[in-house]
C-alpha positions, 0 to 999 in steps of 0.5 A: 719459651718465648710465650710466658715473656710475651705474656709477662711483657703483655701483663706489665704492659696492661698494668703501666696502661691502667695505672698511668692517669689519662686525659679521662683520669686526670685531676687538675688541682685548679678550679676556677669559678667565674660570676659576672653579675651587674649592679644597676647603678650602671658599672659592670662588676666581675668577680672571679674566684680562683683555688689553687689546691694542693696535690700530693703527685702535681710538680709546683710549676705545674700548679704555678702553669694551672693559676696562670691557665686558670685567669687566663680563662677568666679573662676569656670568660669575662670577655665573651660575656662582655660581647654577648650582653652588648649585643642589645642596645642596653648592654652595649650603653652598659659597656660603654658606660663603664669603659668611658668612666674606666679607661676614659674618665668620662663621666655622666655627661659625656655619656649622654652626649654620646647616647645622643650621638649612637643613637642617632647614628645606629640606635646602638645596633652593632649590626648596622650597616649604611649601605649608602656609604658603608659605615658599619657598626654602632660607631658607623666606622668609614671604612669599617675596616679602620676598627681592626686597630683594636681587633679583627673580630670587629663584624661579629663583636659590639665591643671591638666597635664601642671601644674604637668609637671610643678611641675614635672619639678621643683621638678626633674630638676629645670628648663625645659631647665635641662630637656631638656638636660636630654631628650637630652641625654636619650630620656626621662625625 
């Protein structure tokens, strides 16, 4: 007697399995597309395209968790692109160019002043390192550590160094082209 109920436990069991959608099966009603493309009058352009599409069997926060999931990744996306286009001096100037007009409304002169002033100091290399005095990065942080006020992925990403050499910049001279003639004048900055 106790056979034909295991064997029906067994088949009921069988069937929940397959009909219930695994992590293989599943079905996100989110997509998002990601396309970073750079036009060449110097400013980086992102656009990211995110559907939230309607599904039958998903709760509405669920969708609401997916949108929010979905520009997070963008954001991620978009950064990681950041770090790998500036890791060659065109596209760290790239970067630079564009957070100095964005955050700083520093526009083409100060940029030059401070083309003048990184290359001087690490020809845009975020590899760079003085072992002389241990400055590090393409801004020559001293200490390098200084630059974990803006991240500690500072060793590996060139943009963690352009934006605290730009802070850096900021807070110390105002502008690039002040620090520039400070460079000028002492050979450091």
């Amino acid at each position: 007697m106790q056979a034909p109920f295991v064997k029906t436990l067994a088949g009921a069991l069988f069937l929940v399995g397959i009909s219930v959608p695994t992590a293989h099966g599943l079905e996100f009603p989110a997509t998002t597309r990601l396309v970073s493309t750079y036009n060449f009058s110097g400013s980086l352009v992102a656009a990211a395209s995110i559907n939230l599409g309607e599904s039958a069997g998903t709760p509405i926060g669920a969708q609401a968790n997916a949108g929010f999931f979905s520009s997070e990744m963008a954001k991620v996306a978009f950064a990681t692109n950041q770090s790998e286009m500036a890791r060659n001096s065109w596209g760290a100037k790239t970067i630079a160019k564009t957070i100095m007009a964005e955050e700083y409304n520093w526009g083409e002169y100060q940029y030059s002043c401070l083309n003048r002033l990184w290359t001087k100091e690490s020809h845009w290399n975020y590899q760079a390192h003085n072992y002389r005095s241990g400055a590090h990065g393409i801004a020559q942080a001293l200490p390098a550590v200084k630059m974990e006020i803006i991240a500690t992925d500072w060793r590996t990403n060139p943009v963690t160094q352009i934006r605290w050499g730009l802070h850096y910049i900021e807070l110390r001279y105002e502008t690039p082209c002040k620090a520039w003639k400070k460079f000028r004048r002492s050979h450091y900055y």
